[in-house]
N, C-alpha and C positions, 0 to 999 in steps of 0.2 A: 590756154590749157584747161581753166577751168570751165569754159562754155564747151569743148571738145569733151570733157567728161560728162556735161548734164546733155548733149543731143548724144552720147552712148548709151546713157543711162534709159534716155526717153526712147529712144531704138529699140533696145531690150523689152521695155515693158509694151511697146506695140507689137515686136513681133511677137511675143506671149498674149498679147489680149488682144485674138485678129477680128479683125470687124466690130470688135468696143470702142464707144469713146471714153478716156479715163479722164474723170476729172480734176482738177488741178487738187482739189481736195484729198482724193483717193490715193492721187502719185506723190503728193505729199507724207501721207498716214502710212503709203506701204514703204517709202525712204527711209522713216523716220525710226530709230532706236530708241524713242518712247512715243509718246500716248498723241505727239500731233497730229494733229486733222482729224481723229478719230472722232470725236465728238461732232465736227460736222460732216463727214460722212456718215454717221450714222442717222444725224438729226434732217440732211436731207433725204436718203434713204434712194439714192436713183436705181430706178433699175438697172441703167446702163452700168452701174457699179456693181452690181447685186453680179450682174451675169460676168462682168471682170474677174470681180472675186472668185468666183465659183471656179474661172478656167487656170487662174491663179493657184488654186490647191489640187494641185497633182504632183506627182512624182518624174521629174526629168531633167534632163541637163538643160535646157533652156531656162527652168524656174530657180533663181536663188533662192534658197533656203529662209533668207531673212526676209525676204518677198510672201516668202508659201506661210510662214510661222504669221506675220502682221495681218494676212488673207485669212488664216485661220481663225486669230484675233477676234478679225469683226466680222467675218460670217457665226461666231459664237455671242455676239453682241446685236446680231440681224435676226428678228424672227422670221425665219425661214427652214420649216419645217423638214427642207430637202437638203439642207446643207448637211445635217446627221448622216445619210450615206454616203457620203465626197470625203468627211473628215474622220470616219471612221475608215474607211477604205484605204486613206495614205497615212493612217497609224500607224500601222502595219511596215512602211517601209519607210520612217527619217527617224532620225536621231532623237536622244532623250528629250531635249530641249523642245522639239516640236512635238510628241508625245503628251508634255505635260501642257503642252499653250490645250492643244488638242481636245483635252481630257477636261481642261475647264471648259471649253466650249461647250463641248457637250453637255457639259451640266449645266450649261445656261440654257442651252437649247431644249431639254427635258422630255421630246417627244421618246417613244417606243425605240426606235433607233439608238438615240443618243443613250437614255439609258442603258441599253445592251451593249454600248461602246466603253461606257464608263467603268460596267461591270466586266467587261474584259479585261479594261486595264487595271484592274486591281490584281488580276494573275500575269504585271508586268514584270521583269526580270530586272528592274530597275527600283529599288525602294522609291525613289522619288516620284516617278511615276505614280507607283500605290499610294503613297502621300495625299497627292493632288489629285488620286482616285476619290480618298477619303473625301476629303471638303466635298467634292463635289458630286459625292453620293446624300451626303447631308441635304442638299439644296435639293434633290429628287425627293418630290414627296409621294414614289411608291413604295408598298411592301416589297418588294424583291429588291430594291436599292435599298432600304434599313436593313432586310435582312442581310444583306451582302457587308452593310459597313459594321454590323456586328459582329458579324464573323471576322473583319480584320482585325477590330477593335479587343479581339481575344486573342486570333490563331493566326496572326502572318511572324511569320520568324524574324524580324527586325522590330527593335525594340521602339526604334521612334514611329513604325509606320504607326504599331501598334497604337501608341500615346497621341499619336495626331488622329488617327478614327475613333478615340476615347472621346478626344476635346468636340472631334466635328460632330456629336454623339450628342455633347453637352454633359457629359461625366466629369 
């Protein structure tokens, strides 16, 4: 039973990553409900995973959700300066939970892109979201990213966003 579940599992993730090879690292990290293999798929760094990942963050019935969020994960831990339009693009259509993995990518990611993703999600409809706007407006060290987490840090209508863009401020 239990080997019937892991060749469905590994079914899944090739017919999602067609023509990739994934490495046993990667299908580990994207399994996983915390931080395993993440460290060595980041410290190897394969391309063959770089391009898995990338087809991994879309929006569709074939992608599990806790697949796409773990993909999001470490393409926010990958420099790679193109991943900002992939994960800003399917902000827009999954649930709070991947919104906020999302939104910290972005802020690690820090190009022009990610920035302008970060700063949208601050006008999320989800406080937590604008939360984990904050932080990771903090870690952008442009003008238009402080000046946006000042303005939460005053004027978002929820008391805690507010106190949490205070802190990420350093106030």
């Amino acid at each position: 039973m239990l080997a019937d579940l892991e060749r469905r599992r590994l079914g899944f993730l090739r017919r999602v990553v067609v023509d990739v090879a994934i490495s046993d690292a990667l299908r580990l990290a994207l399994e996983s409900d915390c931080a395993t293999g993440v460290e060595d798929v980041l410290h190897e760094r394969r391309a063959e995973d770089l391009k898995a990942l990338r087809a991994l963050v879309r929006v569709d019935r074939t992608v599990k959700p806790a697949f796409r969020q773990n993909a999001i994960y470490l393409l926010g831990r990958w420099p790679d300066p193109e991943s900002a339009s992939r994960i800003r693009d399917v902000m827009k259509r999954v649930d709070e939970r991947e919104r906020i993995n999302a939104v910290d990518a972005l802020g690690r990611l820090g190009n022009d892109e990610a920035v302008a993703g970060v700063i949208e999600a601050t006008r999320d409809t989800s406080p937590d979201v604008r939360r984990f706007a904050a932080y990771a407006l903090a870690r952008l060290s442009t003008r238009e990213a402080q000046e946006r987490l000042e303005e939460l840090a005053t004027s978002d209508p929820v008391d805690f966003v507010r106190a949490s863009a205070a802190r990420a401020r350093g106030e």
